[in-house]
N, C-alpha and C positions, 0 to 999 in steps of 0.2 A: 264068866269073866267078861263078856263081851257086854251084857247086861250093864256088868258094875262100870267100865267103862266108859259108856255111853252117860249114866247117870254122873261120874266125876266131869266128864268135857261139858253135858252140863251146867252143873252146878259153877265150872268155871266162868262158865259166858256168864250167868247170872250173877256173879261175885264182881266180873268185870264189869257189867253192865252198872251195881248199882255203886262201885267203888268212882267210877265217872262218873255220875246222877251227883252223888252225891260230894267230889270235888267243884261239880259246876257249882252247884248247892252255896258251897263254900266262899269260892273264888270268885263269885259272880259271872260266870265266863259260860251266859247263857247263852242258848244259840239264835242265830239271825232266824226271827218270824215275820210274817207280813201279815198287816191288818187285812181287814175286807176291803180296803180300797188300794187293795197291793203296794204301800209304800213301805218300806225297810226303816225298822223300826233305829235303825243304826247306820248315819251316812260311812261307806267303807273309806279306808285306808287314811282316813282322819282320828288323829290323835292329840286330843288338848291336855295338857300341861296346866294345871290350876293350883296356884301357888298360894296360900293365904297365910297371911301372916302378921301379929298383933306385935306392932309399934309403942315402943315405953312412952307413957304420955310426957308430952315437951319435947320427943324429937323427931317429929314426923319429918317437918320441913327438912330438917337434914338426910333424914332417912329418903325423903323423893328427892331431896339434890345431889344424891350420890347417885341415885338411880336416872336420872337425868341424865348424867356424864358417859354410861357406860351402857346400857338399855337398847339406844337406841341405832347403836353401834352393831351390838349381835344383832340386831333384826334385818341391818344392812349387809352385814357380810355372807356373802354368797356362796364362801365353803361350808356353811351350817345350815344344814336340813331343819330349822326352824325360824318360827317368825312369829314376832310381837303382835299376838291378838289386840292384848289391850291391859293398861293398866290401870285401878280407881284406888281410890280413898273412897272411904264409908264417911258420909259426911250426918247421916242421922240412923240410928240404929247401936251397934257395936263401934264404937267409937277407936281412933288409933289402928282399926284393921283396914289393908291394903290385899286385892285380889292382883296379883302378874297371870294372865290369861297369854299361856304361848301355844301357837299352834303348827302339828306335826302333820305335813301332807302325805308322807311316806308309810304313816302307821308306827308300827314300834320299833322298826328299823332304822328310823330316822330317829326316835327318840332315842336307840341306842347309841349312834354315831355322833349326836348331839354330846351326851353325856363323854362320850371318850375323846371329844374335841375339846370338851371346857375344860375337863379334867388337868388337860397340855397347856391354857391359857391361865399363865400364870397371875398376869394385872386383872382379870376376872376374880382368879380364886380371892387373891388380895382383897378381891370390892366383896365377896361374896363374907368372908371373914369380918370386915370392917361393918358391914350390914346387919350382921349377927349381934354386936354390940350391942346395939339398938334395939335389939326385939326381945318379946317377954316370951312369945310361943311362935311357934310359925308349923306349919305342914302342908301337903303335896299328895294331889290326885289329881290320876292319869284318869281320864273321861273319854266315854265318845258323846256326838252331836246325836243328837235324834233327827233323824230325817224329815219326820213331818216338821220342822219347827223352818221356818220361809229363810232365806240365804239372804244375811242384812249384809245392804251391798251401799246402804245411803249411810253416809260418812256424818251424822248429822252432828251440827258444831253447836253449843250452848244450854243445852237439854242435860236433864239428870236420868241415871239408870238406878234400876230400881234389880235388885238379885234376891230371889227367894229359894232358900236351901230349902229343902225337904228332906229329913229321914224318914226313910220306908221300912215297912215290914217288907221280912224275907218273902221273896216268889211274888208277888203283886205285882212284880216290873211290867209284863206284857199286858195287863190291866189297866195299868196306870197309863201306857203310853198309850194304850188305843184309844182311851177316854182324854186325851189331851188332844190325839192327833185330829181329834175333834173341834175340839174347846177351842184350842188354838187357829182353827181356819176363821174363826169368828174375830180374832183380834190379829190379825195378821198385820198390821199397819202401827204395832206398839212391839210387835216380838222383834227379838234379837237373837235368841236361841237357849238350845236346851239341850245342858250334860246330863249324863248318865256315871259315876264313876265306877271305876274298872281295878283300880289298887289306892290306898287311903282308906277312907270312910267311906262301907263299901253301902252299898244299897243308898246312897244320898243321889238326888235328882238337884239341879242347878236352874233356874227359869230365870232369864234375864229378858228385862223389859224398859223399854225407850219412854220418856217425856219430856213437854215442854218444859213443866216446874212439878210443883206438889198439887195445884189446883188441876191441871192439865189431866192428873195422875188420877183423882178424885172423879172428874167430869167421867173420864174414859172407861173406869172400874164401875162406875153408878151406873152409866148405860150399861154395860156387859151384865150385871147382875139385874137387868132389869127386861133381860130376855132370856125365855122360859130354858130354852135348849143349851144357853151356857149354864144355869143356875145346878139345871137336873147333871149335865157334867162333872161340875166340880162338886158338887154335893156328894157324887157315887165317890168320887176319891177321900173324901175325909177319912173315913175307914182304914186306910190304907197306910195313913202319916201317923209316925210315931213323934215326930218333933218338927216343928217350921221355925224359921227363922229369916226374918223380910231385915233389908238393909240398902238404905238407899246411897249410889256410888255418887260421887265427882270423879269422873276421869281425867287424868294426867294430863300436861299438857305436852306432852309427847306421846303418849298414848295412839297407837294410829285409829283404834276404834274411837271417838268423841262425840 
C-alpha cells in the first residue's frame, strides 16, 4: 500500500508538472529567462495595449478626427492607469490600417482598472461605437517590451516608422530574443522597440523602427547588412518566421510618440 501510494503522489506531480508545461505551451506565459549578458528578456510591470485596426477605404480622415477629439483626453486624465504610447496610419504597406499603441506601467492590474473605468465613461463608449462604423476588421494584443530593445526617449518630429510584425513558430521565443538582443545593439540609434504578445495573435513579435524618409530607411538597412555579425544574426532567425509583414507608419498628429 505504501508502495502504491508513493507511485500515485508521483504520478501526480508529474501529471501537474506537464499539465503547466503544457498550459504555458499554450498561453504563451513563458517564464522570465536571461541571455548571457544577463538582461530580462521581458521589461517587468510594463504592459502595452496594441490596437490595430482596418479603416473602410474613404474614411480614414474621419476615422483619425474623431480619434483626435477624444485620444488625447484619456492620455491626460490622470485617474486612468494608462497612456497614449502612440498612434500611426500605415501610409505604404496595408493600406487603411491604424496601430493605437497604449501603455500600462502597473502590469495587468492597471489594465484591468483601465478597462472598468472606460466601461463607466459613457461619451467614450459612444466614440468607441461610432468608430466601429468605420472599420472593416479591427483586434487587440496585450504585449510586453523586450528588454534588450534601448528606451526611445528622443520625441523625433517628421520622420517615418517603419513596424514589422513577425509570426513565430511555437517555443523559438528565447532564440529569437537572444539573437535580437544582439542584432539590435548594432542599430540602436534606429530602434524604437519590440513586443512580444501575451493574449491576441499569440507567438507574433512587433519590431518598430525610426527614419528620416524611405531613402534614410535604405542607406541604414544597406550598411547593417553589410556587416558580417548582423547579417549571420538575422539569417539564424529566418527559420523561426512563419509569416512577416513590414508596414511603413505616419504617426498622428497627436500621437505623443512622432
Amino acid at each position: 500500500m505504501l508502495f502504491l501510494s508513493r507511485q500515485l503522489q508521483t504520478s501526480r506531480r508529474l501529471l501537474s508538472t506537464w499539465v503547466d508545461t503544457f498550459d504555458k505551451y499554450l498561453m504563451g506565459s513563458e517564464p522570465v529567462v536571461k541571455d548571457k549578458h544577463s538582461k530580462l528578456l521581458a521589461k517587468r510591470g510594463l504592459i502595452y495595449n496594441v490596437e490595430i485596426q482596418d479603416v473602410k477605404p474613404g474614411y480614414l480622415s474621419d476615422y483619425l478626427s474623431n480619434a483626435e477629439k477624444v485620444l488625447p483626453d484619456i492620455h491626460a486624465d490622470q485617474k486612468l492607469p494608462v497612456e497614449l504610447y502612440g498612434q500611426f496610419h500605415v501610409q505604404m504597406g496595408q493600406l487603411d490600417r491604424v496601430y493605437t499603441i497604449w501603455r500600462h506601467s502597473g502590469g495587468y492590474g492597471d489594465v484591468d482598472k483601465t478597462q472598468i473605468q472606460l466601461a463607466k465613461m459613457m461619451d467614450y463608449q459612444e466614440f468607441v461605437k461610432q468608430q466601429g462604423k468605420l472599420l472593416q476588421k479591427r483586434e487587440q494584443q496585450l504585449c510586453y517590451e523586450f528588454a534588450f530593445w534601448p528606451t526611445y526617449d528622443d520625441y523625433f518630429d517628421g520622420g517615418i516608422f517603419e513596424i514589422r510584425s513577425y509570426s513565430l513558430k511555437a517555443g523559438c521565443l528565447y532564440e529569437w530574443a537572444n539573437a535580437w538582443s544582439k542584432a539590435v545593439s548594432l542599430r540602436e540609434k534606429d530602434a524604437v522597440m519590440g513586443l512580444c504578445s501575451q493574449i491576441g495573435d499569440m507567438y507574433t513579435v512587433h519590431h518598430i523602427w525610426r527614419y528620416m524618409d524611405l531613402e534614410h530607411r535604405k542607406n541604414e538597412r544597406d550598411m547593417a547588412w553589410q556587416s558580417g555579425e548582423w547579417a549571420n544574426l538575422v539569417i539564424r532567425t529566418v527559420p523561426m518566421i512563419r509569416n512577416l509583414t513590414v508596414n511603413i507608419l505616419k504617426p498622428a498628429e497627436y500621437s505623443p510618440l512622432r
